[in-house]
C-alpha positions as a Markdown table, in Angstrom:
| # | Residue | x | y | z |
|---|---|---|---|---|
| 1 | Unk | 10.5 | 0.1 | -17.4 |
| 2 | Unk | 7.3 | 2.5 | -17.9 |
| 3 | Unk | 5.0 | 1.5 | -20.8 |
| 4 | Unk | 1.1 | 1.1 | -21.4 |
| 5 | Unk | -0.8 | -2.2 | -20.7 |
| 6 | Unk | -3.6 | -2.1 | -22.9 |
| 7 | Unk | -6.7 | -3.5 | -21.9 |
| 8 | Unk | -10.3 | -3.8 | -23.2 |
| 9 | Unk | -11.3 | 0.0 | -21.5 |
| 10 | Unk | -8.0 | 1.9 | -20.4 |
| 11 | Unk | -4.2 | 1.6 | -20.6 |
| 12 | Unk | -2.3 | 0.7 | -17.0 |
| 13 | Unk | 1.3 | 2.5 | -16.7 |
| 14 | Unk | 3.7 | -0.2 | -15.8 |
| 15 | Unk | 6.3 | 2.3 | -14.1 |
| 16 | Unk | 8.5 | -0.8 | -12.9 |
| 17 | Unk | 8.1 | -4.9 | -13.1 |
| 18 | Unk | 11.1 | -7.3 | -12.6 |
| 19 | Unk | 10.3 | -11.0 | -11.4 |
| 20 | Unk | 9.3 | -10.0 | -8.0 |
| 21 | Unk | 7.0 | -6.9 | -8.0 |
| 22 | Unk | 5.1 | -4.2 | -10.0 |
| 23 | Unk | 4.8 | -0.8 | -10.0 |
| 24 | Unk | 2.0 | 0.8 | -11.9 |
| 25 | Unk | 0.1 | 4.2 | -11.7 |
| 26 | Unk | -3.6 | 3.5 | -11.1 |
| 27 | Unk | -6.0 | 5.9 | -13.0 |
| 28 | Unk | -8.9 | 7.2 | -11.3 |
| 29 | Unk | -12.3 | 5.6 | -10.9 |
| 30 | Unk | -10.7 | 2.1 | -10.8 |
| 31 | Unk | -11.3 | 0.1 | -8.1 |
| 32 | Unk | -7.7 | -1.6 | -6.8 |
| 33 | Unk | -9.5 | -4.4 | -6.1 |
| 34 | Unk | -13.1 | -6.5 | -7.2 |
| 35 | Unk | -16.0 | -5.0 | -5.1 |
| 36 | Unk | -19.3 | -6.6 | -4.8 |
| 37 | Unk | -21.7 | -7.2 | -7.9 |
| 38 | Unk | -20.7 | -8.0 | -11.6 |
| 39 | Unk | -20.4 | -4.7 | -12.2 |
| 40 | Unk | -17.4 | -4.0 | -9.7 |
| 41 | Unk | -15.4 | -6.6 | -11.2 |
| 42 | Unk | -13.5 | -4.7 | -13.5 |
| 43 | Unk | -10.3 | -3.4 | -11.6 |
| 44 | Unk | -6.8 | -3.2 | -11.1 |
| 45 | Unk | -6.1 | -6.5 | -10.1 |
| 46 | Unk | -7.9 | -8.6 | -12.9 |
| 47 | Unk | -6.8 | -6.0 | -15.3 |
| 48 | Unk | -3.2 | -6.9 | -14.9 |
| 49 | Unk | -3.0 | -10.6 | -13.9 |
| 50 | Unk | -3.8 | -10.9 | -17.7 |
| 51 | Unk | 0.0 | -10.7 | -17.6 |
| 52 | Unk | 0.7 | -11.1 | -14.6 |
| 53 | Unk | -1.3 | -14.5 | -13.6 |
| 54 | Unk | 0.2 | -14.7 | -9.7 |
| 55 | Unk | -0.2 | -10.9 | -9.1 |
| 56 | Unk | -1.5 | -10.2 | -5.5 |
| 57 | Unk | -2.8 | -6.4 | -4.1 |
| 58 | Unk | -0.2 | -5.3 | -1.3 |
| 59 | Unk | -1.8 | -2.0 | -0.5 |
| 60 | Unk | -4.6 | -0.1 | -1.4 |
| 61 | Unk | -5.7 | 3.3 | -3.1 |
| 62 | Unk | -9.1 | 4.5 | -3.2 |
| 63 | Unk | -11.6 | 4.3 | -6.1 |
| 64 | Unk | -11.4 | 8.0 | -6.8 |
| 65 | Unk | -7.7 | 8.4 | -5.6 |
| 66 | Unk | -5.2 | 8.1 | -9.1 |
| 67 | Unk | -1.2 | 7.4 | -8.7 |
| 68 | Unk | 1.5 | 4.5 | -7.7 |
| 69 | Unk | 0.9 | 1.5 | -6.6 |
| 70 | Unk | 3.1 | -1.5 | -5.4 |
| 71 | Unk | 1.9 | -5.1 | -6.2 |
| 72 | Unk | 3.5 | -8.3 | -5.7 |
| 73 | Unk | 4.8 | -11.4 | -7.8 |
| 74 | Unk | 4.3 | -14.6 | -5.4 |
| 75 | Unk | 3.3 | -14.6 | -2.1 |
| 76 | Unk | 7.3 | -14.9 | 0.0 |
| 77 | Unk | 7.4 | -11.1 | -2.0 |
| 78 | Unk | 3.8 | -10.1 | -0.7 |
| 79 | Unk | 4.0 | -11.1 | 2.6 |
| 80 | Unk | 7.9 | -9.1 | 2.7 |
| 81 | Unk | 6.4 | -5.5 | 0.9 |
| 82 | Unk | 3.1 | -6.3 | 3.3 |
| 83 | Unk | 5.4 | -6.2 | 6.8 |
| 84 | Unk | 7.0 | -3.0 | 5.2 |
| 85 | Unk | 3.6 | -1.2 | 5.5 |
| 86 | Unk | 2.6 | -2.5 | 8.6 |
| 87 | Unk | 5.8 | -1.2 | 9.8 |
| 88 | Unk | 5.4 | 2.0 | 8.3 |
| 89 | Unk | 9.1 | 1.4 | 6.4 |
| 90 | Unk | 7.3 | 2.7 | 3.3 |
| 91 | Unk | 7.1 | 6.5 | 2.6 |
| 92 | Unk | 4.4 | 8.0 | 0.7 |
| 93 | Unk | 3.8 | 11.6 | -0.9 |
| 94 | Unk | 0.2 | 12.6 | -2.6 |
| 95 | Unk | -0.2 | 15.4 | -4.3 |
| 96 | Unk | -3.8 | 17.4 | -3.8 |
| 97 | Unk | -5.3 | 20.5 | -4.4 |
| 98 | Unk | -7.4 | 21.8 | -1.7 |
| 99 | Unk | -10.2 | 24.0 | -0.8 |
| 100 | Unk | -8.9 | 27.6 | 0.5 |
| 101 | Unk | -5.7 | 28.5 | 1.4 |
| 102 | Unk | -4.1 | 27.7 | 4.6 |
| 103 | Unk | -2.4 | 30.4 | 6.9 |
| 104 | Unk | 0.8 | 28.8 | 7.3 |
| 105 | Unk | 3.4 | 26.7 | 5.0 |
| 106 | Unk | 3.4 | 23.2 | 6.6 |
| 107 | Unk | 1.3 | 21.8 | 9.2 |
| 108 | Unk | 0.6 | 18.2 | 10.8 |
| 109 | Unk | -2.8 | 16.6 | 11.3 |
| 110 | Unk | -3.6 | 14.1 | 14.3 |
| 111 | Unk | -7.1 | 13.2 | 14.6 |
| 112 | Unk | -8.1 | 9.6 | 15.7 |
| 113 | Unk | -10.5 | 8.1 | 12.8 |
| 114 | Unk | -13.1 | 5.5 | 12.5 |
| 115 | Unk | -15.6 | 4.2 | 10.3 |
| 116 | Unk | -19.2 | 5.3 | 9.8 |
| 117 | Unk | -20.6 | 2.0 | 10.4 |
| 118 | Unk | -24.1 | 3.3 | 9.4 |
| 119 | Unk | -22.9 | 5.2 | 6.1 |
| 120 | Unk | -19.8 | 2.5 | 5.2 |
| 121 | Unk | -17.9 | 3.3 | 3.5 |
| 122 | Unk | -17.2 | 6.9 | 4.9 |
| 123 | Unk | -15.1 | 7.7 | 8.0 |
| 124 | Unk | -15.4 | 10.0 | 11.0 |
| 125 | Unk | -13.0 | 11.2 | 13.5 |
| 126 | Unk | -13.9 | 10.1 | 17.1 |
| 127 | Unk | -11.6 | 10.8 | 19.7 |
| 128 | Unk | -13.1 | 7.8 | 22.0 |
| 129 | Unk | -13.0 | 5.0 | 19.4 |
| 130 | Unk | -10.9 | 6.1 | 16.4 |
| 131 | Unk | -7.6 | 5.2 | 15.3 |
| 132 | Unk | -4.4 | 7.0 | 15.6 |
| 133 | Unk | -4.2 | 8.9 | 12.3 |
| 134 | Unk | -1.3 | 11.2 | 11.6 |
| 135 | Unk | -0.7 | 13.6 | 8.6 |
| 136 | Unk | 1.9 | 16.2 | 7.3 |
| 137 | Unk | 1.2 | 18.7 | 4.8 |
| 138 | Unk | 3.4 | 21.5 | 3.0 |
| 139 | Unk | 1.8 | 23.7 | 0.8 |
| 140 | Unk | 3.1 | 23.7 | -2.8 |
| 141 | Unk | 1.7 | 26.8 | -4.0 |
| 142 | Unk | -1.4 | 28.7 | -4.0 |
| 143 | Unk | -3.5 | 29.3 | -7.3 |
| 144 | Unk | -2.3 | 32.3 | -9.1 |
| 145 | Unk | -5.9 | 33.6 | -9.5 |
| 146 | Unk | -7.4 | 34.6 | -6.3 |
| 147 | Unk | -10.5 | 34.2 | -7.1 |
| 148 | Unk | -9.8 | 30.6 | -7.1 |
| 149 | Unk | -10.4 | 29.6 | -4.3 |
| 150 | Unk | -7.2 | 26.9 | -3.6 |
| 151 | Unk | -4.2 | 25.3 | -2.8 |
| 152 | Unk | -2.2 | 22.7 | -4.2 |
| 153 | Unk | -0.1 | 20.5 | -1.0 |
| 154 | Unk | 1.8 | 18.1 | -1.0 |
| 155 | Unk | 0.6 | 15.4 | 1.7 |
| 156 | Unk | 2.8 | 12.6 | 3.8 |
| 157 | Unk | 0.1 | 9.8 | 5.7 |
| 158 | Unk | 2.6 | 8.6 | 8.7 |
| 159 | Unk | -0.5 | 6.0 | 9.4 |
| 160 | Unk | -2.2 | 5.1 | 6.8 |
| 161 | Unk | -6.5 | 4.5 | 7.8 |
| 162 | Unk | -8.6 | 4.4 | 5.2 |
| 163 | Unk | -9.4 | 8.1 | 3.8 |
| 164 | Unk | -7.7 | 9.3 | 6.2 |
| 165 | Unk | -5.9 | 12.0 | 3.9 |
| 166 | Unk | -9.4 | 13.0 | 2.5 |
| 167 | Unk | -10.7 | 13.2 | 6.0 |
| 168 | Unk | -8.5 | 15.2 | 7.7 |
| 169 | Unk | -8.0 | 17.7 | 5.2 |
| 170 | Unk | -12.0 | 18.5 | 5.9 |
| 171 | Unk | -11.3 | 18.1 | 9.2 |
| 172 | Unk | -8.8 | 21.6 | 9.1 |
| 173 | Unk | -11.4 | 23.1 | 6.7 |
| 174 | Unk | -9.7 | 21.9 | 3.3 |
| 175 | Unk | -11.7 | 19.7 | 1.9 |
| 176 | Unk | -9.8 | 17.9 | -1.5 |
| 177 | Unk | -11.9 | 19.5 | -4.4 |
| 178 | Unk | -13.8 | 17.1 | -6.4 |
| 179 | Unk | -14.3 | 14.4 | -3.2 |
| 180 | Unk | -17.8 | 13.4 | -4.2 |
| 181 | Unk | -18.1 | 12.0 | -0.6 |
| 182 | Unk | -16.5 | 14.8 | 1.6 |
| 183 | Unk | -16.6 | 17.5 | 0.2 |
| 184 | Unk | -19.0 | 20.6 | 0.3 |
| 185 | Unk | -21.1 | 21.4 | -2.9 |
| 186 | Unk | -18.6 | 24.7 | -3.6 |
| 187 | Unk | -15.0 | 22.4 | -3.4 |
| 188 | Unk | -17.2 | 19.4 | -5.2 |
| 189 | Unk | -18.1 | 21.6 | -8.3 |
| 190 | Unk | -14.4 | 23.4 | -8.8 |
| 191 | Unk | -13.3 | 19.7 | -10.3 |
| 192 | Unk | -14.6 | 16.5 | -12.1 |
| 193 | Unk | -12.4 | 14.2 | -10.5 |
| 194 | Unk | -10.9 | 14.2 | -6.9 |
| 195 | Unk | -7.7 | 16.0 | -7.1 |
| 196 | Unk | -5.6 | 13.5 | -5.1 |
| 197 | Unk | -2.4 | 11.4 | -6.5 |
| 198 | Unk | -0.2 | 9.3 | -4.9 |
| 199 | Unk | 3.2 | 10.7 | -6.8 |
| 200 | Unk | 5.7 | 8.8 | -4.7 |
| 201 | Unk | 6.6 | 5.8 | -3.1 |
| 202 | Unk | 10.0 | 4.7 | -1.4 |
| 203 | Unk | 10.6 | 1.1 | -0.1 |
| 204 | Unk | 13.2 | -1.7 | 0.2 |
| 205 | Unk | 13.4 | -4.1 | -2.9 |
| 206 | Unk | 12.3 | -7.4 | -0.8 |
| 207 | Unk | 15.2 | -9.0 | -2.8 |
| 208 | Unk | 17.8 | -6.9 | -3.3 |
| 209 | Unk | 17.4 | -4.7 | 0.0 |
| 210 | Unk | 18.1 | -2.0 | -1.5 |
| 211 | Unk | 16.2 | 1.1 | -1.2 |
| 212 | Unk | 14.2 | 2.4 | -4.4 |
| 213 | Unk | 11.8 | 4.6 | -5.6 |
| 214 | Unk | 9.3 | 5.9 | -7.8 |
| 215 | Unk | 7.3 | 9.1 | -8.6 |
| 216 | Unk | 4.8 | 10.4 | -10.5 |
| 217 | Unk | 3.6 | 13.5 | -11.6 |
| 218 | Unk | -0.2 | 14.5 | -10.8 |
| 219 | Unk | -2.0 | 14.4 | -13.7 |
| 220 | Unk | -3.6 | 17.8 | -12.5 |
């Protein structure tokens, strides 16, 4: 089913619920889960265990980062969608627009990352200590005016570190315009919001086994 939850500040798009597991689209500039502080403890989480009471957070997307998002009804559910991720059985697209236009159609990024420890919670790439991090991208299409400057792609995490798609995108030059902690001042000021969406996920139903799933369309 796909229907607004309304809440006291924004509506949540339920995309899919049954008695196991959720599927909603997360908006932008809410956090998945309660950070530190009375003031970061609206979120995703405590917005919809108003009707969903047992919900629990499988996986993550970033504050800034909009799209779907897979949460779980008890905990036999959680732990089965959580062993999916860790097994990379679940296949992501995101959708972004980019700074400048890359020279060729497709391209794969593997750059080990890390985090900043002294600027949390921002990571680097560091070839002694970082993480295997691996990323495709295929370019969508290029702006029709050419004095803009970009490129929308669409990206597929094969790991998935934190900001890593944000990350190495600047690493190859391409910052994601509007990333208010990676990119330059130029990509910053072309949006108001980071221009990254996850628009698809694929899984297997933890009770059915059969494989499903779900996309949606950047709102960009």
């Amino acid at each position: 089913m796909s229907r607004p939850y309304r809440t006291s500040s924004e509506a949540i798009e339920i995309i899919y619920a049954d008695e196991f597991l959720v599927v909603v689209n997360k908006p932008t500039l809410l956090l998945s889960v309660p950070g530190r502080g009375e003031e970061k403890k609206d979120c995703l989480i405590t917005r919809l265990a108003v009707e969903f009471p047992n919900i629990l957070t499988v996986h993550r997307l970033d504050w800034e980062t909009s799209g779907l998002t897979v949460l779980a009804l008890n905990k036999e559910i959680h732990r089965h969608l959580s062993r999916q991720f860790q097994e990379r059985r679940v296949h992501k697209n995101y959708t972004a627009i980019v700074y400048g236009k890359p020279g060729k159609e497709s391209g794969e990024i593997s750059l080990p990352l890390r985090c900043d420890w002294e600027n949390r919670p921002r990571q680097i790439i560091d070839h002694e200590q970082g993480k295997a991090s691996q990323t495709y991208w295929q370019t969508l299409n290029q702006t029709p005016n050419q004095e803009h400057n970009s490129t929308r792609l669409l990206l597929t995490p094969i790991t998935g570190r934190s900001h890593q798609l944000r990350v190495h995108m600047l690493a190859v030059g391409h910052p994601i315009l509007g990333d208010p902690r990676y990119a330059h001042q130029e990509a910053l000021s072309m949006a108001e919001r980071l221009l990254l969406h996850a628009t698809r996920i694929e899984f297997t139903h933890p009770k059915s086994n059969v494989v499903i799933q779900f996309y949606s369309e950047a709102p960009f």
